[in-house]
N, C-alpha and C positions, 0 to 999 in steps of 0.2 A: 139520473138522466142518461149515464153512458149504457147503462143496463137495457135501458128502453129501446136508444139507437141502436145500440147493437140483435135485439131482439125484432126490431124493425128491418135490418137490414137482412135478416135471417128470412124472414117473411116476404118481401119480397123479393130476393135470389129466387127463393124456391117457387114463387110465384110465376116467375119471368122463365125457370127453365119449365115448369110445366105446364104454361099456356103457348112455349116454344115449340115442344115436341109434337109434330102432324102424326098421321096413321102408319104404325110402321108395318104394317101387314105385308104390302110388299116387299119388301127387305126380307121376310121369312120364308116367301115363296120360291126363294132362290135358290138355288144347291147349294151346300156349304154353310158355313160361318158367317151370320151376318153382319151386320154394324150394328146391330142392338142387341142387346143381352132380352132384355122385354123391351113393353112400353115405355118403361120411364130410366131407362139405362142404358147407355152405350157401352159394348161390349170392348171392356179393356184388358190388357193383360199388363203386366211388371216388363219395366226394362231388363232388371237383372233374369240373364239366359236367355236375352231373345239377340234377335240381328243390331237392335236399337241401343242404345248407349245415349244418357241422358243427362246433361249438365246445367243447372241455371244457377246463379248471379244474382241476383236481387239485390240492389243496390236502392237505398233513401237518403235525399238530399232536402234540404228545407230551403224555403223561398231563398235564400240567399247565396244558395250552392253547396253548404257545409254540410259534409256526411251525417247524416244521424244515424241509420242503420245499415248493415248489409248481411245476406243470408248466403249460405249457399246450400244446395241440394244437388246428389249423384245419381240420385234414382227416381224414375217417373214410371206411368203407365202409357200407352198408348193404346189407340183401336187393332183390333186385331182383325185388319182387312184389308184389303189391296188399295184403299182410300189411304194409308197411312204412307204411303209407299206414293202414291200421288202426288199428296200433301210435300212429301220430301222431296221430289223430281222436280214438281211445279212450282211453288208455290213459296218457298225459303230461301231464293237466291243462289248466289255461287258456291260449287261445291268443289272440293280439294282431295285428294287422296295420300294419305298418312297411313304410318304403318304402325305400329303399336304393339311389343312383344310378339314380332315376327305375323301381326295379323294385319292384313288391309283394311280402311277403313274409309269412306265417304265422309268426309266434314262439314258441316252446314254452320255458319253462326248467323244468328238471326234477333236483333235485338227490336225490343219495343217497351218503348216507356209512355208515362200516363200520368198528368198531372192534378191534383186530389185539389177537388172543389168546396170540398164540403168540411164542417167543422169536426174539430178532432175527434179520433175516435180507435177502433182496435178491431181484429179480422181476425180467421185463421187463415191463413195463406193460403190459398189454392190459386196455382195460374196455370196458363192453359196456351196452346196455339190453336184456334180455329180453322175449320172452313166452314164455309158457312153457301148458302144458296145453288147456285147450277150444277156444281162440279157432281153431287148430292143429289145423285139417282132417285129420282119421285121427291124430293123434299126442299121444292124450291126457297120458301123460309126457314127454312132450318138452318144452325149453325151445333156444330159440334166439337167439341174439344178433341181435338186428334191425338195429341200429344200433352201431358198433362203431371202437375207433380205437386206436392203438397209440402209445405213447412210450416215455419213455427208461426206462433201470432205475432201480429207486426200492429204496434202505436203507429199514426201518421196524423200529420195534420194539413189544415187547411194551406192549398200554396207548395207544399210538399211534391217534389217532383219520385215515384218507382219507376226504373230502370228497370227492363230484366234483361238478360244477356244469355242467350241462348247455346249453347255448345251441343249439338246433334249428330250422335258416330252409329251409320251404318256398316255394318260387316261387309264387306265385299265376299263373294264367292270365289 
């Protein structure tokens, strides 16, 4: 049975990003670098060596409050476009300036957790910060993962509350 849901679950993600994704033609027509790599890809690159600096937290608690798992991850992807840069001005809250091995750095922390409705089951991790509609030049249904990072598989169950906690370091010039 967990084989089924999980192969269920597989089927429709992928179903949901690509009846998500509208015509990105415009996006190509632009000079430069767009936000899609193709059709069915947003064009990302690795934190490690870029301006971005990527920290999450994944914390799981069960109906009762009692930790059952927690992750952590140091490295993510992000879009490689001036939307990500948006995204971090707009759209994450208060930012702080910290220095770190003599470099400046923009701080964002941004947390959002999600309460799991559904009966037990198991993922691979992938989480994500969105935008999603206006801000998304030609793509008013659209949402895209801006900022993104993958870990381990995670057990949860029904009533189960994930926490993610967000730690987001721009370089300063």
């Amino acid at each position: 049975m967990k084989e089924f849901t999980i192969a269920l679950l597989g089927v429709i993600f992928v179903a949901l990003i690509a009846c998500s994704i509208q015509s990105i033609s415009a996006d190509h027509l632009e000079p430069g670098e767009g936000i899609f790599k193709n059709e069915n890809q947003v064009n990302v690159i690795s934190s490690k060596d870029s301006k971005y600096e990527i920290h999450l937290l994944v914390e799981i608690r069960n109906a009762q409050g009692q930790l059952v798992g927690i992750s952590e991850i140091t490295h993510g992807e992000h879009i490689a476009h001036e939307i990500t840069d948006f995204t971090f001005n707009e759209r994450l809250g208060k930012k702080e300036i910290i220095t770190i091995d003599n470099i400046k750095y923009e701080k964002v922390q941004y947390v959002d957790q999600q309460k799991i409705s559904q009966k037990s089951s198991k993922f691979l991790a992938t989480w994500f910060i969105q935008l999603c509609g206006d801000e998304i030049a030609g793509h008013l249904d659209l949402c895209m993962p801006v900022f993104q990072v993958g870990g381990a598989s995670i057990e949860f169950d029904k009533g189960d509350v994930i926490k993610n906690q967000w730690t987001i370091l721009r370089e300063l010039n």
